[in-house]
C-alpha positions as CSV (number, residue, x, y, z in Angstrom):
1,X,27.0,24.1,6.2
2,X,27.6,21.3,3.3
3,X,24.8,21.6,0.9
4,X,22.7,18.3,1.1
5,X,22.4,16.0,-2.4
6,X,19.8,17.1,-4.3
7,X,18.0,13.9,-4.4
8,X,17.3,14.5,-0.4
9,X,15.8,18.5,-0.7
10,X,13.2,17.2,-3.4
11,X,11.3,14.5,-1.4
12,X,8.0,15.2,0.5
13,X,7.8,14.3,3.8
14,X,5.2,11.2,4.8
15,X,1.7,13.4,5.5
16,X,0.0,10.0,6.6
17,X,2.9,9.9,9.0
18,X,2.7,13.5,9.8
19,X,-1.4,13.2,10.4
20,X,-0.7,10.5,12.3
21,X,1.8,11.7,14.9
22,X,0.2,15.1,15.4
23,X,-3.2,13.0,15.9
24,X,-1.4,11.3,18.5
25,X,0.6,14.0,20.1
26,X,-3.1,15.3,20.7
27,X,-4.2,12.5,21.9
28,X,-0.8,12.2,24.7
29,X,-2.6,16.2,25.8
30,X,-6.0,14.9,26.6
31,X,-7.9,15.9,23.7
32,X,-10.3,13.5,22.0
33,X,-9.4,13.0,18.8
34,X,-11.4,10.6,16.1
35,X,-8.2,9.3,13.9
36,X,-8.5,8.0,10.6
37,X,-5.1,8.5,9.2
38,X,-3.4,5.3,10.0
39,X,-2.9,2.7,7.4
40,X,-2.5,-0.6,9.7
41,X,-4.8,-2.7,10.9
42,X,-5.9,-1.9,14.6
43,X,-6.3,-5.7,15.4
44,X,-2.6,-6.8,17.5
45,X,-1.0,-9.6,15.4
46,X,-2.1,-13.2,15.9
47,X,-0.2,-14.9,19.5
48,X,1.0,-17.6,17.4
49,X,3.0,-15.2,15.4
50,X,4.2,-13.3,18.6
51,X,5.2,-16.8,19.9
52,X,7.0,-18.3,16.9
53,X,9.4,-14.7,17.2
54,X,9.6,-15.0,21.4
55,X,10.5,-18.7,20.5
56,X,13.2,-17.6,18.5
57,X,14.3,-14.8,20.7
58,X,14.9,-17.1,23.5
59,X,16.8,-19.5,21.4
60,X,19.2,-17.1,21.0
61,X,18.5,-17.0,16.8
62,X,19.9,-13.6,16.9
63,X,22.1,-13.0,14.6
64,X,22.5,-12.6,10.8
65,X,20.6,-14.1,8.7
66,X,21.0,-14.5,4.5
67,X,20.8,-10.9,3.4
68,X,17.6,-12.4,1.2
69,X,16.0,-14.3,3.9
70,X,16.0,-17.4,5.8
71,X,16.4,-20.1,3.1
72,X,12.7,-22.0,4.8
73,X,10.4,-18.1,4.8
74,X,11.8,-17.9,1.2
75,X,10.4,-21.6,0.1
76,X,7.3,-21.0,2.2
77,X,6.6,-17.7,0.3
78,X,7.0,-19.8,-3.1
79,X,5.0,-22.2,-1.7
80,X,2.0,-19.9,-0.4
81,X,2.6,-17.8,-4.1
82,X,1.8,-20.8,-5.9
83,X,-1.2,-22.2,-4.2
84,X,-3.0,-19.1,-3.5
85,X,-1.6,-17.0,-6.5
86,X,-0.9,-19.6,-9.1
87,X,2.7,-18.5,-9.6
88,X,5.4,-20.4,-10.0
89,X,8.8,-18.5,-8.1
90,X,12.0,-20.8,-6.9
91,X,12.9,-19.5,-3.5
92,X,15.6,-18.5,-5.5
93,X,13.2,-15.8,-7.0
94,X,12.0,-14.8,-3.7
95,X,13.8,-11.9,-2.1
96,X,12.5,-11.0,2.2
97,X,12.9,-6.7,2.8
98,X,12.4,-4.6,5.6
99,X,8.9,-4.1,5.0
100,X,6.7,-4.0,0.8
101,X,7.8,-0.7,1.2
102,X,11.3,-1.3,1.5
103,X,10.1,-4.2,-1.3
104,X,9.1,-1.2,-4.0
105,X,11.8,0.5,-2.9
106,X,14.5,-1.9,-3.7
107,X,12.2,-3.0,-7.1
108,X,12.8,0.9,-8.4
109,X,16.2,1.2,-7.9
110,X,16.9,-1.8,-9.3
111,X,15.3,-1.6,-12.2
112,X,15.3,2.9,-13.0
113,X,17.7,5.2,-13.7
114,X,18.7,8.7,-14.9
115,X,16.1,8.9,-18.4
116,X,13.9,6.6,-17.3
117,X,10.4,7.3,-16.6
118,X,7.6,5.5,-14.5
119,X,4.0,5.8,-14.9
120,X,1.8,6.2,-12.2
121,X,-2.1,5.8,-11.6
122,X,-3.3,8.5,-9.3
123,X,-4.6,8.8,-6.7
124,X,-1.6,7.0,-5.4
125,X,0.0,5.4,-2.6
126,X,2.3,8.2,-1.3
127,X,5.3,7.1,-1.4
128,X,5.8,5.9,-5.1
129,X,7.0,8.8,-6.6
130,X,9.2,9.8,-4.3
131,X,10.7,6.6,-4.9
132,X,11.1,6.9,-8.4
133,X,12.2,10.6,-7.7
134,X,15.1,8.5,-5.5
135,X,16.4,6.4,-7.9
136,X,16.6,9.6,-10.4
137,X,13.9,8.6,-12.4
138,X,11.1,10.9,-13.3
139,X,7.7,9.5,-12.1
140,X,5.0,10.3,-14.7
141,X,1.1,10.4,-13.2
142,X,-1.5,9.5,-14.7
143,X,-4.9,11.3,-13.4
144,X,-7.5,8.2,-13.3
145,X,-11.3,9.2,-13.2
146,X,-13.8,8.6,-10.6
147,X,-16.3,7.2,-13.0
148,X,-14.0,4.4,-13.5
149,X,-13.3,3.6,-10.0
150,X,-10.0,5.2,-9.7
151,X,-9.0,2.3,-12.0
152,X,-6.6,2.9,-15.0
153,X,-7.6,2.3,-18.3
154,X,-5.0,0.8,-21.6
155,X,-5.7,3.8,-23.3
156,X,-4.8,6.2,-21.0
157,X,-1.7,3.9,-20.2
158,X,-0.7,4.2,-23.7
159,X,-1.4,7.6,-24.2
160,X,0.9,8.4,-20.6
161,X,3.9,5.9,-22.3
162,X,6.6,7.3,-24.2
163,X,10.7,5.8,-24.9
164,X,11.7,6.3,-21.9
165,X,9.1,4.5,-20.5
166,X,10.3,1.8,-18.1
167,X,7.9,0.8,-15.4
168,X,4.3,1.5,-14.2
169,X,3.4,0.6,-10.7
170,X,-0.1,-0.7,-10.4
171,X,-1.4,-1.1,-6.5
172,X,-4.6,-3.5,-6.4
173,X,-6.3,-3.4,-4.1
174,X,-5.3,0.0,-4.1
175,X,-4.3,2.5,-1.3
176,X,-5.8,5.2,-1.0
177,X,-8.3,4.2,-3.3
178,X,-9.7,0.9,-2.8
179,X,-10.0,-0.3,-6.3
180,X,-9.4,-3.8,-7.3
181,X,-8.6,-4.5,-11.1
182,X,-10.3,-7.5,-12.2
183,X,-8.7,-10.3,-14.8
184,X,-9.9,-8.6,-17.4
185,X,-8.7,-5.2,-17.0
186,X,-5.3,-6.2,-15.7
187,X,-5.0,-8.5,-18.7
188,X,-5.8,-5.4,-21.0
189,X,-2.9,-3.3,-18.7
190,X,-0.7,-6.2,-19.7
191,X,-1.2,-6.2,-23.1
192,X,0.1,-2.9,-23.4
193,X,2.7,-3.3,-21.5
194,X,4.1,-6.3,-23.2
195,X,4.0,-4.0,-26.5
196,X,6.6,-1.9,-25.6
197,X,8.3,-4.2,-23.1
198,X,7.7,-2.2,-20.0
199,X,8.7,-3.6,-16.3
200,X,5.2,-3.5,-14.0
201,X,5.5,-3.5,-10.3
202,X,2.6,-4.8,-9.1
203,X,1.9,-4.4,-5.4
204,X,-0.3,-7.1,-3.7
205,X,-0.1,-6.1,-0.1
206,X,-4.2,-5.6,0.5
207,X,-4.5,-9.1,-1.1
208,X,-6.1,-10.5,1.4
209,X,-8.9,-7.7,2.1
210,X,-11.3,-7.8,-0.6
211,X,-15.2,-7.5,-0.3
212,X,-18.8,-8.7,-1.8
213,X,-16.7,-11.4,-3.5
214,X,-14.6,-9.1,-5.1
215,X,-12.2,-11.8,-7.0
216,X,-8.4,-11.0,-5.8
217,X,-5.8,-11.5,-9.4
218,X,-2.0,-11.7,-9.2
219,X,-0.7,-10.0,-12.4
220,X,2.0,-12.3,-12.9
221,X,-0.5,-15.1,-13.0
222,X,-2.0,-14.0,-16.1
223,X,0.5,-15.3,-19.1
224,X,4.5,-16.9,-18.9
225,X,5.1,-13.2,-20.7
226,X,2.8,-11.3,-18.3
227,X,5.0,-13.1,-15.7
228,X,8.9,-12.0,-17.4
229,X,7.6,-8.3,-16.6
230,X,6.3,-8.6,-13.7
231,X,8.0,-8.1,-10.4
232,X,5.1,-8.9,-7.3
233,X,5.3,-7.1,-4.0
234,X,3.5,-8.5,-1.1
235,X,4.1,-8.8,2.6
236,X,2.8,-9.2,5.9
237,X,2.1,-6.1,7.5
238,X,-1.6,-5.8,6.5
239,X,-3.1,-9.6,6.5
240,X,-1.3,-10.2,9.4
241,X,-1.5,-7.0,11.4
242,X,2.4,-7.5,11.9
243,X,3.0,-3.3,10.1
244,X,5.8,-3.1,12.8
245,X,7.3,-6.1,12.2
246,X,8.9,-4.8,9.0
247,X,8.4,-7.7,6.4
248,X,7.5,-7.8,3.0
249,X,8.8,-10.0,-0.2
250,X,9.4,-9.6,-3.8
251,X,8.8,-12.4,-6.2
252,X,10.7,-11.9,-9.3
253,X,12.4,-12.8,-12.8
254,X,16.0,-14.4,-11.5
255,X,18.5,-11.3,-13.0
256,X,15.8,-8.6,-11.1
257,X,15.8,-11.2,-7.8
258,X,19.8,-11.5,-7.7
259,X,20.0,-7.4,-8.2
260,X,17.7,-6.4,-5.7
261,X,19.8,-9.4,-3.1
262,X,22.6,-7.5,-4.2
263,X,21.5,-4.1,-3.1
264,X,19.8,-5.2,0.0
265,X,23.7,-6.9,0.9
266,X,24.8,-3.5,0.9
267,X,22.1,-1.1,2.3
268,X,20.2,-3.3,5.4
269,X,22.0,-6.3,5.1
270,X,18.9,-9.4,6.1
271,X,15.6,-8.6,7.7
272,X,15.1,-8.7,11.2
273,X,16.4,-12.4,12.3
274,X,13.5,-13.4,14.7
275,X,10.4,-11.5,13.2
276,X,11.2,-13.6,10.3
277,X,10.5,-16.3,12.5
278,X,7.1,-15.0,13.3
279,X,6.2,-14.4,9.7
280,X,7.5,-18.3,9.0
281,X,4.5,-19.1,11.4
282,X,2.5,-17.0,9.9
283,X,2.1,-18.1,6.7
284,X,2.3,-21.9,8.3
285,X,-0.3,-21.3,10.9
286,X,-3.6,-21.2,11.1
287,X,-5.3,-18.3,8.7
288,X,-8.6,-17.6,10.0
289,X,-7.5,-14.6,11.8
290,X,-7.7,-12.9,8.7
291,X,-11.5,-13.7,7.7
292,X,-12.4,-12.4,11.5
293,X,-10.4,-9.1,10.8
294,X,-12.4,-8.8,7.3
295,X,-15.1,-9.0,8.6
296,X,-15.0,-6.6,10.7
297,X,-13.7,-4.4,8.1
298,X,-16.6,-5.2,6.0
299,X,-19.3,-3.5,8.8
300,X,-17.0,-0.5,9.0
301,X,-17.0,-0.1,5.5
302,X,-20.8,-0.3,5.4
303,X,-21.3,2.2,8.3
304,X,-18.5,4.5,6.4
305,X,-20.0,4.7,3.1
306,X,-23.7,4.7,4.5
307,X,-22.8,7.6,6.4
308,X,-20.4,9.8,3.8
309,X,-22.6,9.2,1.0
310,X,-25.3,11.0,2.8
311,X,-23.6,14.1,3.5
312,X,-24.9,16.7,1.5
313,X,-21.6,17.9,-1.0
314,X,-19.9,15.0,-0.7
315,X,-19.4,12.0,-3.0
316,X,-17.7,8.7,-2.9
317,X,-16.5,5.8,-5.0
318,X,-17.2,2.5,-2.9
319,X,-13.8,0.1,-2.2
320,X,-13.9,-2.8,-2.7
321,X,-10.1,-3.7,-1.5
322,X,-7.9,-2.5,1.2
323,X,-9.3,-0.5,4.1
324,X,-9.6,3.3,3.1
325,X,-12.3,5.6,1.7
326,X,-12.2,8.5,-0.4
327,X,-14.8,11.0,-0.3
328,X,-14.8,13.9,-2.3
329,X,-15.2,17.4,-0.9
330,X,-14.5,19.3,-3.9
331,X,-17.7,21.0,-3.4
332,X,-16.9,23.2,-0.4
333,X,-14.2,25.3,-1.7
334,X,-11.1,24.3,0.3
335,X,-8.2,22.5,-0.8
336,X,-7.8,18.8,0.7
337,X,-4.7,20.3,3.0
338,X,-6.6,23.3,4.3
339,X,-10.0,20.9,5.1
340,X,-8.4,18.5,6.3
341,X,-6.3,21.5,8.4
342,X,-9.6,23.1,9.6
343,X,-11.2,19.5,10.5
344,X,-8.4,18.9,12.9
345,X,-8.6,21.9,14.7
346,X,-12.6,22.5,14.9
347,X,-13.4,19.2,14.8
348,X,-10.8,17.2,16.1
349,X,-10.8,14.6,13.2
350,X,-7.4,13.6,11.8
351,X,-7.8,12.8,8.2
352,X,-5.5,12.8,5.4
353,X,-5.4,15.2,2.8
354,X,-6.1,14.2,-0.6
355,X,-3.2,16.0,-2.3
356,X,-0.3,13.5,-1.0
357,X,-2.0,10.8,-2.9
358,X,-2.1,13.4,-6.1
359,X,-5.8,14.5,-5.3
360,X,-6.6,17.9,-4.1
361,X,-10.8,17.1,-4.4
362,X,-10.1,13.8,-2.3
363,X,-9.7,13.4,1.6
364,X,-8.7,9.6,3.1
365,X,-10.2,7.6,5.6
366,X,-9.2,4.9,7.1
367,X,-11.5,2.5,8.4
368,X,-8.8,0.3,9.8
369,X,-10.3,1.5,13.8
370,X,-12.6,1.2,16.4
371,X,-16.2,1.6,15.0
372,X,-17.1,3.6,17.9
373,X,-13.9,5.9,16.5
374,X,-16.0,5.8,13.0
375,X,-19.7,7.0,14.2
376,X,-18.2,9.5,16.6
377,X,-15.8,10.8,13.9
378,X,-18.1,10.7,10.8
379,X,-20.8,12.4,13.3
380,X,-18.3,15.1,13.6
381,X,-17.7,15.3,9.8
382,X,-20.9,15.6,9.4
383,X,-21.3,18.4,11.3
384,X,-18.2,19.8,10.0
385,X,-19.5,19.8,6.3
386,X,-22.7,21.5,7.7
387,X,-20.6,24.3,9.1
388,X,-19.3,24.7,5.3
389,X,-22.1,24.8,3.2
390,X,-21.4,23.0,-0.1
């Protein structure tokens, strides 16, 4: 057997994903299982958007597109950028991916190599180290406390920074965390950063899902110097409920733009031809499908965090972006793999353990489901906890 590259046997496999298949493989037998694994919003995407893509379908607008993206999504993403974000991009500067995760992905490698080093707040979304671990970089994480809201502070950003230092990813509003940095505190991140000329890749996909008037900040909006570091990753999977569609964007300096167009030309050559159609219509159409799916992620969030913060031994640091929750449960002993192991099986709850965001005391929850699937499911973790005995 040829022996695999090395970059391929050091990678963790998805556990979201994993939580999330097994949860439905359970499901496919009969059993009733409360899920709150997946991170995508359970409302279907908007008919408009599902029209504008069958439009194109029967058109026959099939076949390939600009490796970077129809020339009119590109302009319309500059355009949206710069009235809702106050940036200023060229469609030029605009590059469409498979997906923001394909976006971050394509961000890394184009900007890390061999020596280089990332920082990384933790908790964090999964798959960012793994990325950096791709592009044979060395991820560096940074633990961030509780107290603070999960949210990084300058010192400890200095303190984690060294030479080789050559990008930190910050994520707000944050998965699995929730935290949103205000102007403020990204503006002191920024400050730092310009000090030692460090890249930040700042990922804006919850943008849109923000609560109690929780005031959403593009990084790059901050100075013109913020802006020549910054590389913005946004998309449409989460505002949109279009996770399937595969679609996100990066907005970027021109040189990091033309490199990233340059490996995309060689790796999945354009995003899908028609769902870029859909997202076209997206960001043209009417938006108020987006206010009706926050609010109904706003009563969940309530119910969620009325309910966790009650349960004797465990703690929780309220979101105030995205859609997940992370409750500690430190207190009863286990690690997050094996309680989040033993609430599958006894309880049939599928969470996810905190250790694949870089927390073993955390467990996520999504609330993006059913709120009948949340007070069944958090009855059930309630009873659960009981059973342990913090």
């Amino acid at each position: 057997m040829q022996q695999l590259a090395q970059r391929a046997t050091t990678l963790t496999p998805s556990l979201t994903l994993a939580i999330d298949a097994k949860a439905k493989k359970l499901k496919a037998e009969g059993v009733d299982v409360c899920g709150f694994g997946a991170g995508e919003p359970d409302f279907d995407t908007p008919q408009y958007i599902k029209d504008a893509a069958a439009q194109a379908l029967a058109a026959g607008f099939t076949k390939y597109t600009p490796s970077s993206g129809i020339p009119e999504l590109r302009a319309a993403i500059a355009e949206k950028l710069k009235n809702e974000n106050g940036l200023d991009y060229k469609a030029s500067q605009v590059i469409v991916n498979c997906g923001a995760k394909h976006s971050c992905f394509n961000v890394i490698l184009a900007t890390c190599q061999t020596g280089d080093e990332v920082i990384i707040p933790a908790p964090y979304w999964l798959s960012y180290p793994e990325m950096v671990k791709l592009a044979d970089a060395s991820p560096v994480i940074v633990e961030t406390k509780e107290e603070n809201g999960f949210k990084l502070t300058p010192d400890e950003f200095r303190d984690a920074m060294t030479p080789a230092t050559k990008l930190i990813i910050l994520n707000s509003p944050g998965n699995p965390t929730g935290s949103v940095y205000s102007r403020e505190e990204l503006q002191a991140l920024a400050e730092v950063a310009l000090e030692e000329d460090i890249l930040m890749l700042s990922d804006e996909i919850y943008e849109k899902i923000v609560y109690d008037g929780t005031e959403f900040v593009s990084l790059a909006s901050l100075s013109s110097e913020i802006y020549d570091l910054t590389i913005t990753v946004n998309g449409f999977s989460k505002a949109y409920a279009m996770t399937g569609w595969r679609l996100g964007y990066i907005a970027a300096p021109e040189h990091i733009a033309a490199a990233i167009d340059s490996i995309q030309s060689h790796s999945t050559s354009n995003p899908t031809s028609f769902a870029q159609k859909g997202a076209l219509a997206g960001l043209k159409g009417d938006q108020s499908f987006i206010g009706e799916m926050v609010k109904a992620f706003t009563e969940r969030r309530a119910h969620m965090y009325d309910r966790l913060t009650k349960i004797p031994g465990v703690t929780c640091v309220k979101p105030m972006g995205a859609f997940y929750m992370l409750p500690n449960i430190s207190k009863f002993g286990l690690s997050s793999t094996a309680f989040c192991s033993k609430l599958l099986d006894e309880q049939k709850v599928a969470a996810v353990p905190g250790i694949a965001f870089g927390s073993d005391a955390h467990m996520r929850l999504s609330y993006a489901c059913s709120m009948e699937n949340i007070q069944k499911g958090l009855d059930r973790i309630e009873a659960f906890c009981k059973s342990l005995k913090a």
